[in-house]
C-alpha positions as CSV (number, residue, x, y, z in Angstrom):
1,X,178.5,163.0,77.0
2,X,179.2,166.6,76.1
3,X,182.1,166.1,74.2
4,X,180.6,163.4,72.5
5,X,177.9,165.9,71.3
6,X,180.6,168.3,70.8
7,X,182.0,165.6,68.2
8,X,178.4,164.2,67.0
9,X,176.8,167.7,65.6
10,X,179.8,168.9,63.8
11,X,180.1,165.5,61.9
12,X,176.5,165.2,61.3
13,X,175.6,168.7,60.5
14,X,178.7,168.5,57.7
15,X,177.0,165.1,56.8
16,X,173.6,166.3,56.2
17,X,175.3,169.3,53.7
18,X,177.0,166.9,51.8
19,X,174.3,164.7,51.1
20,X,172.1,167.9,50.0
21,X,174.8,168.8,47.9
22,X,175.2,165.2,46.7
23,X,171.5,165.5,45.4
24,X,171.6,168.9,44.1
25,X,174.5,168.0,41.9
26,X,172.7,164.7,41.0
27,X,169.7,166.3,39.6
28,X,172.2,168.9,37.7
29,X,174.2,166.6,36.1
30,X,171.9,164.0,35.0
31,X,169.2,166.6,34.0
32,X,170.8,167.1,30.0
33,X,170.3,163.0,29.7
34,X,167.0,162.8,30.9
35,X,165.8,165.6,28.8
36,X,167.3,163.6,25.9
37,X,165.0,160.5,27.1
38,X,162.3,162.1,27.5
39,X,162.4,163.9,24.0
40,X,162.8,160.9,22.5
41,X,160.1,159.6,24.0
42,X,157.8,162.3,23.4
43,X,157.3,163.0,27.4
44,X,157.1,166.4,29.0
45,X,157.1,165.3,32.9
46,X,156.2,167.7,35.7
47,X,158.8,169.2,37.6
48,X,158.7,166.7,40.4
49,X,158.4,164.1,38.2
50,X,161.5,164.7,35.9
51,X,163.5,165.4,39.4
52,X,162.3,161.8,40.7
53,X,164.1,160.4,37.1
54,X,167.1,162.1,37.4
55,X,167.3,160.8,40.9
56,X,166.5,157.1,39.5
57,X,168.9,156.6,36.2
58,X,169.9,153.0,35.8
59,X,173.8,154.3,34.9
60,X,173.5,157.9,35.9
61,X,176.2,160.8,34.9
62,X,176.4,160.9,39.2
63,X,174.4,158.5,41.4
64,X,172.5,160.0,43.9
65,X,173.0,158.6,47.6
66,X,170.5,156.8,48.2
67,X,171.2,154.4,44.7
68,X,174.6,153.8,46.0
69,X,173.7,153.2,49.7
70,X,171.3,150.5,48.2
71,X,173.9,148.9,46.1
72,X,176.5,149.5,49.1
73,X,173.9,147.5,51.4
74,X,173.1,144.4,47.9
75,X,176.8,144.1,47.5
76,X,177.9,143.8,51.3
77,X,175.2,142.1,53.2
78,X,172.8,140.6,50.6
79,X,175.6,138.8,48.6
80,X,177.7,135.8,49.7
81,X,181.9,136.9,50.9
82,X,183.0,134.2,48.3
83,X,181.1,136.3,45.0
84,X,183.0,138.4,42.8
85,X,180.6,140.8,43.5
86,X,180.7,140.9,47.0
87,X,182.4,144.3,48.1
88,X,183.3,142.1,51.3
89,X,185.6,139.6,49.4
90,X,186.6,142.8,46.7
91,X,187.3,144.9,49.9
92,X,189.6,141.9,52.0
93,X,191.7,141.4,48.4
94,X,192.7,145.0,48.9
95,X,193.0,144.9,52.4
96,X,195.5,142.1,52.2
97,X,198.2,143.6,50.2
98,X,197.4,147.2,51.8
99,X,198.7,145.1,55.1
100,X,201.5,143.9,53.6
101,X,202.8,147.2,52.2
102,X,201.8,149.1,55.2
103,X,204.0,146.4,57.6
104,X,206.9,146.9,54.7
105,X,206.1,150.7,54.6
106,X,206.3,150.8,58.8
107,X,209.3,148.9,58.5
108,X,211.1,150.9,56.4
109,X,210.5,154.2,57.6
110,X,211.7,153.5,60.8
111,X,214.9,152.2,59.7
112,X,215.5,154.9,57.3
113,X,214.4,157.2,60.5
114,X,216.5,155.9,62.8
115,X,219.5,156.3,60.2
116,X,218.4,160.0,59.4
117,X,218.9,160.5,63.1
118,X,222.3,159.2,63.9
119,X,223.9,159.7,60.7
120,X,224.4,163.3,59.8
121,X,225.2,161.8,56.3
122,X,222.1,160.6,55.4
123,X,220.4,163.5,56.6
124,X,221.8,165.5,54.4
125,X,222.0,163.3,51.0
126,X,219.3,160.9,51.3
127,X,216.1,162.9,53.1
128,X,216.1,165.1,50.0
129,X,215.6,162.1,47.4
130,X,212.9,161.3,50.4
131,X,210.5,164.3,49.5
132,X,212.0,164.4,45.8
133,X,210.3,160.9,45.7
134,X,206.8,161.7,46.6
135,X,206.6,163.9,44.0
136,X,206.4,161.2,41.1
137,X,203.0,160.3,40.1
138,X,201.8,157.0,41.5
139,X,200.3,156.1,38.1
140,X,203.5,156.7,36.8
141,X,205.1,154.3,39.3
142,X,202.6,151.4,39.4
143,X,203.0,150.4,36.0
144,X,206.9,150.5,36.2
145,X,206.9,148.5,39.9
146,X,204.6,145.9,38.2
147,X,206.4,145.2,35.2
148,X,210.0,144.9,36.8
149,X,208.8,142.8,39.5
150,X,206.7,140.1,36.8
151,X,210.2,139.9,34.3
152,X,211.7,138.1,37.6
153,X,208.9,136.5,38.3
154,X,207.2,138.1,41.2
155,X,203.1,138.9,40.6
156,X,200.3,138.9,42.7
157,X,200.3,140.2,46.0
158,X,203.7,141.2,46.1
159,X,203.7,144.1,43.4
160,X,200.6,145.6,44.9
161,X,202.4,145.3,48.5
162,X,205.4,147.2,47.5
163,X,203.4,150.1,45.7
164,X,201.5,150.5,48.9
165,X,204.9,150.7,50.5
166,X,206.2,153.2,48.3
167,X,203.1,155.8,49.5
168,X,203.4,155.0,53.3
169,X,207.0,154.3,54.3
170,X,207.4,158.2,53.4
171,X,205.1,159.4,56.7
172,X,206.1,157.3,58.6
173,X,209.9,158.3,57.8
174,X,209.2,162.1,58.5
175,X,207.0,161.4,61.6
176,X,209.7,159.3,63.0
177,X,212.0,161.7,62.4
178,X,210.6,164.3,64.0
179,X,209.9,162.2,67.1
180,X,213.3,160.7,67.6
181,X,214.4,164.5,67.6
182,X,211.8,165.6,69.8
183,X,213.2,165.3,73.1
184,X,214.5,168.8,74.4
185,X,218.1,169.7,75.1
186,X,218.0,169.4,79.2
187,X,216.8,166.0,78.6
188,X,219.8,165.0,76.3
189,X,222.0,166.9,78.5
190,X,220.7,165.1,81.9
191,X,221.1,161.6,80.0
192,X,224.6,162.7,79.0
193,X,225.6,164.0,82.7
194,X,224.1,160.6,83.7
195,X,226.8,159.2,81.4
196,X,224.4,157.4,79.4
197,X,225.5,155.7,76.4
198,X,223.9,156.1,72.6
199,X,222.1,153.1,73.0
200,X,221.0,154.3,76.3
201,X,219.8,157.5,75.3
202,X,217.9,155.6,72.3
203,X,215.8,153.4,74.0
204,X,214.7,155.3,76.9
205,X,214.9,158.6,75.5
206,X,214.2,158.9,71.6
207,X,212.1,155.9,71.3
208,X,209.3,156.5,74.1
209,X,209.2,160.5,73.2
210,X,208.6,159.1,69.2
211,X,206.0,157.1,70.1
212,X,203.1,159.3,70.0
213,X,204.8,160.5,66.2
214,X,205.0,157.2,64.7
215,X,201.3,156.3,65.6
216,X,200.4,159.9,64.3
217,X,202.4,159.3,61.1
218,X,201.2,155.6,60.8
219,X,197.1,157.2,60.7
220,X,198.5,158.9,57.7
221,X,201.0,155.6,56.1
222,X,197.9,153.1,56.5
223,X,195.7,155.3,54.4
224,X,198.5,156.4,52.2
225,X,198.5,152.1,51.9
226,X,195.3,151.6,50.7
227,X,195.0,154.1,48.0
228,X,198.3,152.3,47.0
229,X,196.8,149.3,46.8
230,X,193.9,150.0,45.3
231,X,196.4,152.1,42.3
232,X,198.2,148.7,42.3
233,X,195.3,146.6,41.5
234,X,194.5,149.0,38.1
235,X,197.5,147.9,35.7
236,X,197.6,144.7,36.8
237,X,194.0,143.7,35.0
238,X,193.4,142.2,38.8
239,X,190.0,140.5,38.9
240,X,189.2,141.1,42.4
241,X,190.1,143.9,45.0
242,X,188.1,147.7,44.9
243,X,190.5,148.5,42.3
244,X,188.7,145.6,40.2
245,X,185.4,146.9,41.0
246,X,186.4,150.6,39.7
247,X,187.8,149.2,36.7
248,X,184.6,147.0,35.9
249,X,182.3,149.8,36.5
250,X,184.3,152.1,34.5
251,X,184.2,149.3,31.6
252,X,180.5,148.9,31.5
253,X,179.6,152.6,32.8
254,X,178.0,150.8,35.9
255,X,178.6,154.4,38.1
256,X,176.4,152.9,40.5
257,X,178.8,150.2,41.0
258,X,181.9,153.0,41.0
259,X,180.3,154.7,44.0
260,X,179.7,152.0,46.0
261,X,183.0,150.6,45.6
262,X,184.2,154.3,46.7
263,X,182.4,154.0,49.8
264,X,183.5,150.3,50.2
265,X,187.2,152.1,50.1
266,X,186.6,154.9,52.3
267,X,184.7,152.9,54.9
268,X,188.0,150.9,54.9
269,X,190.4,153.4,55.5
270,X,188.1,154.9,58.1
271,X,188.8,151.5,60.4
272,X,191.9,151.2,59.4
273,X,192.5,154.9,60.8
274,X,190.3,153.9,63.9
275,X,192.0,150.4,64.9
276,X,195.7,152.6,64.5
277,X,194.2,155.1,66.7
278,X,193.3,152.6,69.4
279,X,196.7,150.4,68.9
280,X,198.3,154.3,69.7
281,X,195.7,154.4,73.1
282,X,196.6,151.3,74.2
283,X,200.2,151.6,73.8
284,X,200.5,155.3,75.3
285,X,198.6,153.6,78.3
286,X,200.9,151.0,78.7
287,X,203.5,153.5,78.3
288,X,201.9,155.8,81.5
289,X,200.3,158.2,79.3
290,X,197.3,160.0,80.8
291,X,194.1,161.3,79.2
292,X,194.1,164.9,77.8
């Protein structure tokens, strides 16, 4: 109980400040259009009054939180899965291709891992154009993955899968790394004086001391997915998926809309995060692992 209060206050107490914040810069923001309605209309409000307006824009400058937890709330539980407006069905578009291209991403960094390890070559030649390629702009990427993949014919999920692999295979690489080379020098020796064989020393060695790395670097990879996905779904003109939804509100100046789909996107990631989390307990349990 008292480290779930150590955990609760902290979160909640940076909550609150936030939200204040949030309202404060509201009010700022949308104050120089307000004062343009209200001129225009020949109104000179109270103080409170003009506050209340700024606060109650029908496409505000920046939303305050309680318009977008109201949308949030419309567009999730008020709305049927199968509308376009429904940030459920937009949200589960998304979250199939961020799947996909975290499963690819997962993949692929634990095979280049693995080869990074054991071959001295690679490690020297390939983890370089590793980092070199995390430095190119993801809107410079997207654009280029989808067009090459839709002159041979490959659209819809696909593209948006392998962008999200692109962002997350790189984490997952570096943590996996780092955990295969992990395990100290006495332990390599004792595997060696036991006459153990490569293989050997990989599988009950390497592997169970990368665990806890790769579920580390896979908290990072699945969020690393989604924003991937979410880039993916912007050239593409895709109808549906959070992406859509930003690209809609950003059309029609719906920032209401923009916000809430924001939310939609974090509150994804966050259980995404959470069920890697638990998939890491469950496996470091299985594994023997004890409780800090």
């Amino acid at each position: 109980m008292d480290t779930f209060r150590d955990k609760l206050v902290p979160v909640t107490s940076i909550l609150a400040g936030v939200v204040v914040l949030w309202y404060v810069f509201a009010v700022i923001l949308n104050t120089p259009f307000q004062r343009d309605l209200d001129r225009r209309a020949g109104e000179t409000p109270a103080l409170s009054e003009f506050i209340g307006k700024t606060l109650s824009q029908p496409k505000p400058t920046l939303p305050a939180p309680h318009q977008v937890a109201v949308n949030f709330f419309e567009n999730t539980f008020l709305r049927s899965v199968t509308s376009n407006r429904s940030l459920v069905y937009n949200a589960w578009v998304t979250l199939s291709s961020t799947l996909l291209g975290f499963a690819f991403g997962t993949a692929l960094g634990i095979i280049i891992a693995v080869g990074i390890v054991h071959v001295a070559t690679l490690d020297r030649s390939l983890m370089p154009w590793i980092i070199a390629s995390q430095t190119i702009p993801i809107l410079a990427v997207a654009p280029m993955i989808i067009v090459v993949l839709a002159a041979v014919g490959i659209t819809g999920l696909i593209p948006k899968a392998m962008i999200s692999t692109y962002l997350s295979f790189f984490p997952v690489t570096v943590g996996m790394v780092k955990g295969l080379r992990s395990p100290e020098i006495m332990h390599l020796d004792l595997m060696h004086t036991y006459n153990a064989s490569a293989s050997q020393t990989f599988w009950k060695l390497r592997v169970p001391a990368s665990v806890p790395f790769l579920f580390t670097s896979m908290k990072v990879a699945v969020a690393a997915s989604l924003v991937g996905a979410i880039v993916g779904e912007l050239p593409t003109g895709a109808v549906a998926g959070i992406g859509a939804k930003l690209l809609a509100g950003a059309y029609y100046s719906q920032s209401i809309d923009i916000w809430s789909a924001l939310v939609a996107g974090s509150v994804v990631a966050a259980l995404l995060v959470m069920v890697v989390g638990i998939a890491g307990r469950i496996v470091d349990r299985a594994m023997g692992g004890r409780p800090a």
